[in-house]
N, C-alpha and C positions, 0 to 999 in steps of 0.2 A: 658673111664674115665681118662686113662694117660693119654690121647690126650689134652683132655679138662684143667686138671692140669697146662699141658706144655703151654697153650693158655694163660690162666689167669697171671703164673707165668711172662711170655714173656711181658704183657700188663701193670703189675705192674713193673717192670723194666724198660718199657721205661718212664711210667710217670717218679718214680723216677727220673730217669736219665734228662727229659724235666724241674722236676724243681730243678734239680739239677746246672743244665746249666743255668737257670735262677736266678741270685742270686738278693732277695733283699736287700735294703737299711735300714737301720736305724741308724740317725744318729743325733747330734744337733750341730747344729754350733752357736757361738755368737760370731758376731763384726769379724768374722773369715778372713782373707786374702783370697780374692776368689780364688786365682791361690794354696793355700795350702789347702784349701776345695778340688778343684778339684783334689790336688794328693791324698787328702784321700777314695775320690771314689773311686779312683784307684784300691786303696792297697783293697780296700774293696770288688770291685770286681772281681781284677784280668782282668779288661782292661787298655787299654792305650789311657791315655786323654793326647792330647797336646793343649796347650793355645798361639797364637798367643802373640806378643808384646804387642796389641791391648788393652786386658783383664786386668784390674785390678779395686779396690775396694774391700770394704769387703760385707759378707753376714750374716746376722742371720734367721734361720730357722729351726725345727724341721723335720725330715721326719723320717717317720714312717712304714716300710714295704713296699714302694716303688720299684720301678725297674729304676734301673740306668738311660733310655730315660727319665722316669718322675722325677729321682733329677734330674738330668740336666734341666730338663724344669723349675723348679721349684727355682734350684740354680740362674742361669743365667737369668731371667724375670727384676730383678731388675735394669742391669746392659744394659739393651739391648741388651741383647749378644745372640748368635746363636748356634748350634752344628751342625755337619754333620759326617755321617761314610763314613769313604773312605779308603778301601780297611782294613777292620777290625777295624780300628784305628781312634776313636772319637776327632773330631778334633772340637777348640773353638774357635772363634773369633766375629769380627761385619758383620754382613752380611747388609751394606749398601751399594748400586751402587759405593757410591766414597772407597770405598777399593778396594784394589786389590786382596785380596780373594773374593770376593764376586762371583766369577766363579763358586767357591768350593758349594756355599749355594743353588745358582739361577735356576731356570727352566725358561724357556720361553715358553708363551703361546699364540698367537693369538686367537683376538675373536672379530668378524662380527657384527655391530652393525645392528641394522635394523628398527628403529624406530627415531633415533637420530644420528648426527654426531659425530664421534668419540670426538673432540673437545669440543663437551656441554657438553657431558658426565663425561670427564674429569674435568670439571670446576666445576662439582656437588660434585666430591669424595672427601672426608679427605685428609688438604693439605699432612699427614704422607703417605698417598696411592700413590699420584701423582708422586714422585720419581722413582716411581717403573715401570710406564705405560706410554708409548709414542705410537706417532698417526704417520704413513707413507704419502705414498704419496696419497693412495686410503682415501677417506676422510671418510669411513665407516670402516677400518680396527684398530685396537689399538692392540699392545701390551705389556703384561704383564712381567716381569722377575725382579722375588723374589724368595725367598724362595716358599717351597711346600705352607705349611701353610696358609703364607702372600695371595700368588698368588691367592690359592683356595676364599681364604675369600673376595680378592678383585671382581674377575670374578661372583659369587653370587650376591653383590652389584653392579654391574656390572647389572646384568640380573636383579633386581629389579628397574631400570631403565627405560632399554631400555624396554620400554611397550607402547604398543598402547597407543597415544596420545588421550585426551577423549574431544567432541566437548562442543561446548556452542554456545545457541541462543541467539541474540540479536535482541532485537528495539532499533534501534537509531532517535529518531526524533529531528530534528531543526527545532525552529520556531522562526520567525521576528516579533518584535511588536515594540509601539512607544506609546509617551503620549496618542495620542488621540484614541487610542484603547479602553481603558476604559469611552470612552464617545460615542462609535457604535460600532454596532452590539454585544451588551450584552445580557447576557438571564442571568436570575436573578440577576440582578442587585442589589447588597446591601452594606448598612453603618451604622454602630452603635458604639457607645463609650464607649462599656462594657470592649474591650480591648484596651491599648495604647502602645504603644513602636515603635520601628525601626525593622522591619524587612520582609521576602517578601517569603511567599510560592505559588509554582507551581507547576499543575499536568496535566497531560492530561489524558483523559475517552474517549476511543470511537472516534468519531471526534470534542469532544470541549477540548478545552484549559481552564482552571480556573486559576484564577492568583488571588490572596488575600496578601494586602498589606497593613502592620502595620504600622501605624503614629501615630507621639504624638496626632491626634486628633480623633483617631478610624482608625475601620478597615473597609477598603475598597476591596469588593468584586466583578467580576464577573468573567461567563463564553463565550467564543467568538466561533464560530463555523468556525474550521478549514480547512471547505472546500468552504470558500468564499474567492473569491482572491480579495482581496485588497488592496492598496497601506499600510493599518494600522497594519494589518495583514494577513502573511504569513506562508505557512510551506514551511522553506527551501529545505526542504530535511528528508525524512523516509523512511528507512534501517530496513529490514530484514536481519540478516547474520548469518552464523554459521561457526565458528571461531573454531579453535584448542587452546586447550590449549597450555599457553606460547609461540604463534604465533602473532604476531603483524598483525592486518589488519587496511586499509585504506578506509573511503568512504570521498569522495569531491562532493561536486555541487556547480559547479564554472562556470562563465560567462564570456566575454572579452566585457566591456563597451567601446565606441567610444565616447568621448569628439572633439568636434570641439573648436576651439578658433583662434584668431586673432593676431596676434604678425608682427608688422611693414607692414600694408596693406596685410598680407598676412596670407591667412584661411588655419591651421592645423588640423589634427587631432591626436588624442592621447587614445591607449588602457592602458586601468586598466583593470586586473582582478578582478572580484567582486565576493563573493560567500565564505561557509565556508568549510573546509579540517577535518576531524577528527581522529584520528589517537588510536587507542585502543590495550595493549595488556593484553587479561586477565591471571588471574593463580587462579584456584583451591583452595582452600584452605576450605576442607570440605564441607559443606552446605552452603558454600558462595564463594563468588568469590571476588576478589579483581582484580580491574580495574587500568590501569594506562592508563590516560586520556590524549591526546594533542588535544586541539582545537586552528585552527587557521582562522582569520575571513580576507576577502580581503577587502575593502572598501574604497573609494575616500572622499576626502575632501577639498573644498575652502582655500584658505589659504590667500584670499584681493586679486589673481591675478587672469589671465585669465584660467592660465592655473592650471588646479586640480592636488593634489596631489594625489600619491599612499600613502596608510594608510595597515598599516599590526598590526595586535595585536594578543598575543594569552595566554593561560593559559595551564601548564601542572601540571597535581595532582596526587595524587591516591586515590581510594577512594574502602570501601568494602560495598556489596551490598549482601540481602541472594537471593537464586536462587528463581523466580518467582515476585520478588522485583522490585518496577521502583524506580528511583532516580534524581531528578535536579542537575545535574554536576556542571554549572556554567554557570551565564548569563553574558553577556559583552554589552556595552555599545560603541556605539559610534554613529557620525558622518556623517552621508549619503548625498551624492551632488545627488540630485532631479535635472532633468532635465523639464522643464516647458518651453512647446513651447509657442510662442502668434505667431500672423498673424493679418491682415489686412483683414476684414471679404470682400469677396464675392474674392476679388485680388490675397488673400491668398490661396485660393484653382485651382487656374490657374493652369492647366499640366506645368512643367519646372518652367514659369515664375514664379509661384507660391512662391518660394527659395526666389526672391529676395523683398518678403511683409514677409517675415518670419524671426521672432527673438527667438535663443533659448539661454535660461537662466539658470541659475541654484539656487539651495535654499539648504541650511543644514537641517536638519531635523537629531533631535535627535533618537538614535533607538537604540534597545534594543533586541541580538542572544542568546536564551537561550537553551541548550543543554540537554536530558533527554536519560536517557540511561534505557532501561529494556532487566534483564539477564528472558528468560521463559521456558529454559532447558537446564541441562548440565548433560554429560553422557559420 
């Protein structure tokens, strides 16, 4: 039984003694000079706070049964100021890189990035974070050196980051058309003056094209089937891809056209690229995506001489789209140099000789690249 006595009595003495050693705060301060707040912790708890030159302003604030780390936390928040214990003795000042205490506050921490370059990452954080965190020479490495606190909080947002990158599927189709499209090969052909105005919607289903075009005199409909090649209509180019988020990809289909022409008796030739570039990078943004668009189209054109010009145009947008959605990006309009041979019927067809019964021309012909983009899974 005395044993037991002796046990208890020993166990109530140390508590005692534990919050003995731990003194709390209770104190109010108004409008107070903060370096005279900090001597009255002092006296209050019988530590020793010293205040860098750094330190000033005043403070108002009530605390209430506190422990001396949490007024200090509490005290100094307004002021952006810091604390550290080093070697007993609670030391104040600014713990930012450009001070020269800042040794006193700081830890440093490397951390591996693995999904992202250290440099994106940094471009994402709070510009108050960036101070604190620089990139070496390994371009996956960054380091941290702040305070404990700071560091911990940065390296967390840090790893909410650097996460697997999540894919997205696209259709990208391009298709070539011109006036005379709307006058062959239509399937359902229609016009009626129930609506009037200015303006042109496009879709594609399957393998037809429907193009519906609003004029002040009605609207003008059909659909054209995408898998007839000819000169009126075309499909430039359709893409399949599956692209990373905030990854830029590129699809082109592009041609090198041979213009022949004449200059001082003497027959040249001359390449244009012909064909369109597209250039896509998407970003996430919930149940939808947001695309940011570059199309650039190659195309030649007469200009009264022999010799054809290169023609380049293009449109860069953004546009948002919800996942499983197709969208008309943007259609462009131009100028296409038609090459139209003639010959000399029966002479013209001669092996070799043939070239010289042979005349080739060229013709503009108006024409119309319209661009449709469908997002059909992103994960």
């Amino acid at each position: 039984m005395k044993k037991y006595t002796v046990v208890a009595l020993t166990l109530m003495i140390l508590i005692v003694s534990a919050l003995g050693a731990t003194k709390l705060v209770t104190e109010s301060f108004f409008e107070m000079d903060l370096r005279q707040a900090l001597s009255q912790l002092s006296y209050d708890t019988g530590e020793t706070i010293i205040a860098d030159d750094s330190v000033g302003g005043y403070v108002t604030i009530d605390l209430n049964n506190v422990t001396l780390e949490e007024a200090l936390d509490l005290v100094l928040l307004a002021g952006g100021y810091s604390w550290t214990k080093i070697n007993g003795v609670y030391f104040v000042s600014l713990a930012t890189p450009s001070s020269d205490k800042f040794m006193y506050f700081a830890i440093t921490k490397a951390y591996k990035t693995i999904n992202y370059k250290s440099t994106d990452i940094v471009s994402l954080l709070p510009l108050y974070m960036r101070k604190y965190v620089s990139t070496s020479g390994d371009p996956y490495i960054m380091m941290i050196t702040a305070p404990k606190d700071m560091a911990n909080e940065i390296i967390s947002l840090i790893k909410s980051i650097d996460v697997p990158k999540k894919e997205i599927e696209l259709d990208i189709t391009v298709v070539e058309t011109d006036e005379s499209t709307f006058r062959k090969w239509e399937r359902d052909w229609g016009y009626n003056t129930v609506s009037t105005g200015t303006a042109r919607y496009f879709s594609i289903s399957n393998e037809w094209f429907t193009a519906n075009i609003l004029t002040p005199l009605g609207l003008f409909s059909g659909s054209f089937d995408l898998n007839k090649s000819t000169e009126n209509l075309k499909l430039l180019s359709e893409s399949n891809v599956r692209v990373l988020n905030g990854i830029q990809s590129k699809i082109f289909s592009k041609t090198i056209r041979v213009y022949q022409y004449t200059l001082n008796a003497n027959t040249y030739y001359k390449e244009i690229p012909i064909g369109v570039e597209t250039v896509i990078l998407p970003t996430i943004m919930g149940d939808k995506i947001v695309l940011d668009v570059s199309e650039m189209l190659f195309s030649s054109e007469s200009v009264g001489q022999d010799i054809p010009s290169e023609v380049q145009q293009g449109i860069q947008t953004s546009i948002t789209i919800p996942i499983g959605g197709r969208i008309s990006v943007a259609a462009m309009s131009f100028t296409s140099l038609s090459s139209v041979e003639s010959k000399i019927p029966v002479l013209g067809d001669i092996p070799l000789l043939g070239k010289l019964f042979t005349q080739l021309d060229y013709k503009n012909v108006l024409k119309r690249v319209i661009l449709f983009v469908a997002v059909k899974a992103g994960e």
